[in-house]
C-alpha positions as CSV (number, residue, x, y, z in Angstrom):
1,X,57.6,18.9,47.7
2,X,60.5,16.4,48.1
3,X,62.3,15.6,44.5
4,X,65.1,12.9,43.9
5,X,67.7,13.7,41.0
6,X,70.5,13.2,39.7
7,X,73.7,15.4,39.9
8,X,76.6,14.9,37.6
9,X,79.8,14.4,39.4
10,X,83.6,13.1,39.1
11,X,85.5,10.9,41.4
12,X,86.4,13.5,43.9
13,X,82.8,14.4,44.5
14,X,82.2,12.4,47.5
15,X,79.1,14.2,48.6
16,X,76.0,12.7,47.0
17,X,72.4,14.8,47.1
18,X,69.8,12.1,48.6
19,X,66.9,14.9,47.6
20,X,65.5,18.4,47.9
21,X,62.5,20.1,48.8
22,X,60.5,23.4,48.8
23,X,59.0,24.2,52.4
24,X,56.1,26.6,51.9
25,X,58.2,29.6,53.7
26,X,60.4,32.5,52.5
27,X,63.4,31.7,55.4
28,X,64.7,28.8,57.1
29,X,66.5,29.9,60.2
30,X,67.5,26.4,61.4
31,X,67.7,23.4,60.5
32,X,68.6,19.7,62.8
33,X,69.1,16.8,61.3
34,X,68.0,13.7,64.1
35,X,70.5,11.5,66.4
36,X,69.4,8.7,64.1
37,X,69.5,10.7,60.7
38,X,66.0,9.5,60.1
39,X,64.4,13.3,59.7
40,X,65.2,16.2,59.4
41,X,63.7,19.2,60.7
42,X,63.6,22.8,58.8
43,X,62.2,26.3,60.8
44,X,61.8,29.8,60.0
45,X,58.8,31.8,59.8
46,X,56.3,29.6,58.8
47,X,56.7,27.0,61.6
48,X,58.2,23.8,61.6
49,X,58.7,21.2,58.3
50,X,59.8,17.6,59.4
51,X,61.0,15.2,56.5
52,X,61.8,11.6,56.3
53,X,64.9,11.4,54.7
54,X,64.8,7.4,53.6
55,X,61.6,8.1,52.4
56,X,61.9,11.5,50.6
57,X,58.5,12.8,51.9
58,X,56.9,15.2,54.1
59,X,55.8,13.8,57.5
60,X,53.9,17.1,58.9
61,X,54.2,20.3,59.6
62,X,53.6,22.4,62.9
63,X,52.7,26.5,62.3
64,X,52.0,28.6,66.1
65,X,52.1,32.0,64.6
66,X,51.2,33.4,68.6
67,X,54.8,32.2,69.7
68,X,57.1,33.9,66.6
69,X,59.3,32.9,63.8
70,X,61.9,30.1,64.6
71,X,65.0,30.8,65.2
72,X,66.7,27.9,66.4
73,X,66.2,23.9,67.2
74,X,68.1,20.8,68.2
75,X,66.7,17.2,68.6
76,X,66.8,15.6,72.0
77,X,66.5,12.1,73.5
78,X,65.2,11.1,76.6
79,X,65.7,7.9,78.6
80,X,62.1,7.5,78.9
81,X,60.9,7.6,75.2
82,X,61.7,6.0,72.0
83,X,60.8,9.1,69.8
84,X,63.0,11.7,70.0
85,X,61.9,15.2,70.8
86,X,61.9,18.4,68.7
87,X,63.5,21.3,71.1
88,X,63.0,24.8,68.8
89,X,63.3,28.6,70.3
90,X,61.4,31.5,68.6
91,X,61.6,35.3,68.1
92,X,59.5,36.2,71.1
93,X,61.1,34.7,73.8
94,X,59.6,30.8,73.6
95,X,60.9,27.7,73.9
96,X,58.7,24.4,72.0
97,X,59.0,20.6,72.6
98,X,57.1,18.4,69.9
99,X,56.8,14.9,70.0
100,X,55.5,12.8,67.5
101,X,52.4,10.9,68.9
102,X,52.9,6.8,68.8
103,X,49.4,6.3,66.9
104,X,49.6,8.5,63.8
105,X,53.4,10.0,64.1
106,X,52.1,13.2,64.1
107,X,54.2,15.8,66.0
108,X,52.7,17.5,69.2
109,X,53.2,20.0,71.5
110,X,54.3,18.7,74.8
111,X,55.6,21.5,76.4
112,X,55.7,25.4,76.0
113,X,57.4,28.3,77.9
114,X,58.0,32.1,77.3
115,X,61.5,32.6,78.8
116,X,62.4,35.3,81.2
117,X,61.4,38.9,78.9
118,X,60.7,37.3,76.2
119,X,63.7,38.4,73.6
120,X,64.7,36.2,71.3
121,X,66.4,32.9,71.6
122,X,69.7,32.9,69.8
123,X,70.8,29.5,70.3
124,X,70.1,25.9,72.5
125,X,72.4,23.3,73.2
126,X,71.1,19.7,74.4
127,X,73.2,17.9,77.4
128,X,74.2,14.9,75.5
129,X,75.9,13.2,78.5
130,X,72.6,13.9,80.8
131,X,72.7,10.6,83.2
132,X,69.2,11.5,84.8
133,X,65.9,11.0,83.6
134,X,64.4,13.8,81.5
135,X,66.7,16.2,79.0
136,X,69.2,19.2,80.2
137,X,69.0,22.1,78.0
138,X,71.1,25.0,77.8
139,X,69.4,28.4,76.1
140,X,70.9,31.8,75.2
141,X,68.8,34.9,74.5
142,X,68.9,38.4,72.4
143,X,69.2,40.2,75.9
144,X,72.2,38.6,77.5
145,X,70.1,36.1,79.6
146,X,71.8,32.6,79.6
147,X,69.9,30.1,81.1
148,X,69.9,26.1,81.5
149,X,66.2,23.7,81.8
150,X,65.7,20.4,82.5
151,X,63.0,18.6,81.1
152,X,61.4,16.2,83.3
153,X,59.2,13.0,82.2
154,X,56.4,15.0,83.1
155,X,57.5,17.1,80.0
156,X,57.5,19.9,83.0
157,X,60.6,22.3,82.5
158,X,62.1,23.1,85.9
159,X,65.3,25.9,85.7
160,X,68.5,24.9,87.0
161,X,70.1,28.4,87.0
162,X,69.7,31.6,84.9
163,X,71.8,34.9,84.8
164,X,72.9,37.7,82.4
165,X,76.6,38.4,80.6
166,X,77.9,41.4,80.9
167,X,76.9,42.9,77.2
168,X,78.1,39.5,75.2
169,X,74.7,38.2,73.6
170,X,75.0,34.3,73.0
171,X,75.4,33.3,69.6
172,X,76.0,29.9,70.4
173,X,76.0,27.6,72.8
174,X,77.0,24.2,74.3
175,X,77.6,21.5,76.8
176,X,81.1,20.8,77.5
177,X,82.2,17.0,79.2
178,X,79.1,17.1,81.3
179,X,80.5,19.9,83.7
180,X,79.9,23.4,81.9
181,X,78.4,25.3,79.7
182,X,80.6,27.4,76.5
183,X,78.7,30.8,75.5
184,X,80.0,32.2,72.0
185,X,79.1,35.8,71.9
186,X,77.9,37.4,68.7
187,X,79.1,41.0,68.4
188,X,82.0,41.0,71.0
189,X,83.6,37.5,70.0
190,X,83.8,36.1,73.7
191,X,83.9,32.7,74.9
192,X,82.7,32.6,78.6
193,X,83.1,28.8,80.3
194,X,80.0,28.7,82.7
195,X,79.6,26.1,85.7
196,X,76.4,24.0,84.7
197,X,75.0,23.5,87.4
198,X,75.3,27.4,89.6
199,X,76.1,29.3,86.3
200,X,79.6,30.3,88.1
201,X,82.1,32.0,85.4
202,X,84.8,29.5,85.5
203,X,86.8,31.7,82.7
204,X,86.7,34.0,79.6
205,X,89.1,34.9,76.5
206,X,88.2,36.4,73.0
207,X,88.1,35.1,70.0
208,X,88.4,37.5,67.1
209,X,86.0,40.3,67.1
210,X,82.7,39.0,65.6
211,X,81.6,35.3,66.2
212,X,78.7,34.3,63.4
213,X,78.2,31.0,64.2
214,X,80.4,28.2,66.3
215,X,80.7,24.9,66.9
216,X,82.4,22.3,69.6
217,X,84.6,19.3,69.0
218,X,84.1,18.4,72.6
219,X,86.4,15.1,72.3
220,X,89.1,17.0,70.7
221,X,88.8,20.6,72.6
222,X,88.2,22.3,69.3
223,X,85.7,24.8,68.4
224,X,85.4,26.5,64.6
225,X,83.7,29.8,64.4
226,X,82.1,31.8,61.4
227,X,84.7,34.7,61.6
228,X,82.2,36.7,59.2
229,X,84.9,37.8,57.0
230,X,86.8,35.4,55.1
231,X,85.9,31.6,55.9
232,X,86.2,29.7,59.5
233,X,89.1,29.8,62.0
234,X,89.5,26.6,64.1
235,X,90.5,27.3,68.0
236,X,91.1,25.4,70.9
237,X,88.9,24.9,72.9
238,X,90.0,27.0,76.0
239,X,92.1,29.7,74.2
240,X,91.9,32.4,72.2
241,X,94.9,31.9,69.8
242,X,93.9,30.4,66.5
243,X,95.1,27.0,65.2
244,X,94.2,27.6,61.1
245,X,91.7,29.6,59.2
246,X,89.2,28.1,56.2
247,X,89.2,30.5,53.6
248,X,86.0,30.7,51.4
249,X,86.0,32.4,48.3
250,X,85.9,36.4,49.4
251,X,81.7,37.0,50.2
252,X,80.2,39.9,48.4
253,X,78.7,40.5,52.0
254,X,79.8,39.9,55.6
255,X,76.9,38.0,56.8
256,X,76.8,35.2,59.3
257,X,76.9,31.5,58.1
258,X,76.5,28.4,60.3
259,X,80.1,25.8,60.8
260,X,80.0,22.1,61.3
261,X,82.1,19.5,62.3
262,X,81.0,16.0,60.3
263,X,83.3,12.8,59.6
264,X,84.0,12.2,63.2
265,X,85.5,15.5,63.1
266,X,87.8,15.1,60.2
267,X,86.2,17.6,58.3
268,X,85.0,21.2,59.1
269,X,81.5,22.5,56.8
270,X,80.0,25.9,56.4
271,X,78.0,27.9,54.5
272,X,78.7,30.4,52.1
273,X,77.3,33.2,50.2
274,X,78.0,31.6,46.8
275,X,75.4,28.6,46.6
276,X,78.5,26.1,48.0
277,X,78.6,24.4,50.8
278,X,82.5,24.1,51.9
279,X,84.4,20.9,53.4
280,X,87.5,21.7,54.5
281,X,90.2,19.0,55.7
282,X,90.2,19.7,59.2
283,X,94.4,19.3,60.1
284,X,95.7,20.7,56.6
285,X,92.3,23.3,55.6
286,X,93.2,22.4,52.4
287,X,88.8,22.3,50.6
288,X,87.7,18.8,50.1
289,X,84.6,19.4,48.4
290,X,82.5,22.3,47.5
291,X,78.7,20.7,47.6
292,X,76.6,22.8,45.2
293,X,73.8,24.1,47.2
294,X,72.7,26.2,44.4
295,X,74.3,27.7,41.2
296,X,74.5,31.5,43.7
297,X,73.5,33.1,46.7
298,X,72.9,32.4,50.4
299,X,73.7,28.7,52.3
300,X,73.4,30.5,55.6
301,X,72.0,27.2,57.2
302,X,73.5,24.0,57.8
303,X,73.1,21.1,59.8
304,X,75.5,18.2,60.2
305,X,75.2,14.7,61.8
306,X,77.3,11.3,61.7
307,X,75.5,8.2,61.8
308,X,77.0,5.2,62.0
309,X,79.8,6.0,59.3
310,X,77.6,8.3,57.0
311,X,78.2,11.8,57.5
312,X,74.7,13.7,56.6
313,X,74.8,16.9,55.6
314,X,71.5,19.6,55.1
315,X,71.6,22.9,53.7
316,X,69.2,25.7,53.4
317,X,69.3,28.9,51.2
318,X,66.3,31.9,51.5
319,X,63.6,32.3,48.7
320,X,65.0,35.2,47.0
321,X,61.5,36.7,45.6
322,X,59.8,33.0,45.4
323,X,57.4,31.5,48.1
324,X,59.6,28.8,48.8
325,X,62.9,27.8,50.0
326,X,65.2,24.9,48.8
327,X,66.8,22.5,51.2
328,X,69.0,19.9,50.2
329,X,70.3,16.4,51.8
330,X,73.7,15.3,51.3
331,X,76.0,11.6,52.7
332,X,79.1,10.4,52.0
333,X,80.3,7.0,53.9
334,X,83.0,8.1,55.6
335,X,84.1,4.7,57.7
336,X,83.0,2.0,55.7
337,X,83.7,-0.5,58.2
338,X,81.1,0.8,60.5
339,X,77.8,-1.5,59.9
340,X,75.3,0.8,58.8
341,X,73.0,-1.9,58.7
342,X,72.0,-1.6,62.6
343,X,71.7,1.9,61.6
344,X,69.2,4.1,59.8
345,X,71.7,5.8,57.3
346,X,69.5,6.8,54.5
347,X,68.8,4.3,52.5
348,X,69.3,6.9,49.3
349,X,72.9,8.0,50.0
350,X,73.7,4.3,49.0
351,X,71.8,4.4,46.1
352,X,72.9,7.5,44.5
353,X,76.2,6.2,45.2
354,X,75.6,3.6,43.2
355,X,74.5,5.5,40.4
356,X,77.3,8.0,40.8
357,X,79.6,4.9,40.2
358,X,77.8,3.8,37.5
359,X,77.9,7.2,35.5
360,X,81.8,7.3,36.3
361,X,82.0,3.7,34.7
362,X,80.1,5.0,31.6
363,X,81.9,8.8,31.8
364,X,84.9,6.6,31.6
365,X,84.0,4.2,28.7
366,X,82.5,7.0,26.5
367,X,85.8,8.8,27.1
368,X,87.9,5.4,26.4
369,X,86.2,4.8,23.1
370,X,86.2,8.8,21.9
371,X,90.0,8.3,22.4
372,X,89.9,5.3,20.6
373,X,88.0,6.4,17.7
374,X,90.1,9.7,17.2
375,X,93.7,7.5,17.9
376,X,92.1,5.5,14.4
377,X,91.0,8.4,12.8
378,X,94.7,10.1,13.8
379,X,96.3,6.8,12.2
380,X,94.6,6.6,8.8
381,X,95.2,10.1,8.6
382,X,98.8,9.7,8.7
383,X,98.7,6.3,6.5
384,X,96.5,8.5,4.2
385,X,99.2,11.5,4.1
386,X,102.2,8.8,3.9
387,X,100.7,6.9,0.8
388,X,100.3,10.5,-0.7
389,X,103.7,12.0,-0.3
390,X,105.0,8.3,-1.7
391,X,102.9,8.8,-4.7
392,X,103.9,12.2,-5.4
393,X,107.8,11.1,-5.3
């Protein structure tokens, strides 16, 4: 159930909550916002939810018990289509491709595989730059495999190369300027730069000793990672000496949480263990914002995506003892001199701006005239005491 409201802020809440809604599931592992900010896309262990964001409802869901619990996703788009595809990876070892059919938008399977021994896959990464036809994908596994697909307009996967790290187990993963592929591992905290197309290890460093979660500025050579402990520590790219560290306030438990980039890389977002989700200014780390997920508890996923100046943000917590999970859909306008009308920002982060400004304007004029009332009251007070003392003397 998708439900609009209202949430109180001041002027330096610059987030504003387009909705929320309750996908019939106890976990959400992942969640992927689409390259046109259109949908969004929730998984865990109840299949697939897909939401239209303008439209604050559900479009459909997909459940394939047989190939596991998802536990990762990414949207991708194809030069041969105008939908864009749902990529997802599951607990046993599969990798999905939905498309919505043209007739009824309903979403489909068009493709299927069970990877290599069918562990889990950790983490996929979609070839943004891909000049071919079809889709490039790059997939880690639970067992070490790394491997990288391309999707052909068949909707055929055909592997390009696969091989296993010496103990590292992906965490994350992703494309780098169209020539190789970075591999975050989880429990050692190495970065290993691969050669896309043979799999060749072009080099390695550490960074830190646990990596929850990480992602890549790949126009500014920066990556953030989870660092499990205390907040997110921002790298370059190719080293392992850290630039500046995010800190979050101190978690009750050292858990993984998934980081962001969002406002053309301005800004870096995570998860926390305390219902916030954090925006830290990316050069100074001072905290933006902290987006209230939830009054407590987990924000373990996130999902982050700049369209056309609007910076959309979701965020998922677990059920805690209910059926149901909430996830929650944030914007701010970053660059307001980007037309978002050739875009499909939602429609709703303009409109609860609007409202936002209008409660500030009324915040501000209830405050103006309880000043004004007490500054009178204040004044014949004094007159009130004056005349008194005068008549006594």
């Amino acid at each position: 159930m998708f439900s609009r409201f209202f949430i109180s802020s001041s002027a330096s809440k610059r987030y504003r909550c387009l909705g929320s809604f309750t996908p019939n599931t106890p976990s959400i592992q992942a969640l992927s916002i689409s390259n046109d900010g259109s949908l969004v896309a929730c998984g865990g262990t109840n299949g697939i939810y897909f939401w239209k964001i303008d439209e604050c409802k559900e479009l459909t869901s997909y459940s394939h018990d047989a190939l596991g619990t998802v536990s990762c996703m990414t949207w991708i788009k194809t030069k041969h289509t105008t939908a864009e595809t749902i990529c997802y990876g599951t607990g046993l070892g599969y990798l999905v491709f939905l498309r919505p059919n043209p007739a009824d938008q309903q979403f489909q399977q068009i493709c299927a595989r069970r990877l290599g021994s069918a562990f889990e896959v950790t983490c996929l990464a979609w070839d943004k730059g891909w000049l071919k036809s079809g889709a490039r994908i790059a997939v880690g596994m639970r067992n070490s495999v790394v491997e990288v697909l391309e999707l052909d307009t068949n909707a055929q996967l055909q592997s390009v190369f696969a091989g296993q790290l010496n103990a590292t187990v992906p965490k994350s993963i992703a494309f780098v300027q169209h020539e190789s592929v970075h591999i975050f591992g989880l429990y050692d905290g190495k970065v290993i730069k691969l050669k896309d197309t043979t799999g060749a290890v072009l080099s390695e460093h550490r960074c830190g000793a646990v990596i929850g979660c990480a992602a890549v500025s790949a126009r500014r050579e920066l990556v953030a990672i989870d660092n499990a402990t205390d907040g997110f520590t921002l790298y370059p790219l190719g080293s392992g000496n850290p630039i500046r560290t995010y800190f979050t306030d101190p978690p009750s438990v050292p858990v993984p949480k998934q980081v962001a980039f969002g406002e053309d890389s301005k800004v870096v977002i995570g998860g926390s263990d305390c219902g916030m989700v954090y925006v830290f200014e990316r050069r100074s780390g001072l905290i933006f914002e902290k987006i209230a997920h939830a009054s407590a508890g987990l924000v373990q996923t996130i999902d982050v995506r700049d369209v056309g100046g609007c910076c959309i943000v979701a965020s998922a917590s677990p059920a805690n003892g209910r059926r149901k999970t909430l996830v929650r859909v944030w914007a701010h306008q970053f660059d307001t001199k980007n037309d978002t009308k050739s875009t499909k920002v939602p429609k709703g982060s303009r409109h609860w701006s609007v409202c936002g400004g209008i409660m500030r304007i009324l915040t501000t004029s209830f405050m103006v005239i309880v000043a004004l009332v007490a500054g009178c009251w204040l004044q014949a007070n004094v007159v009130s005491r004056m005349a008194e003392h005068v008549y006594r003397h």
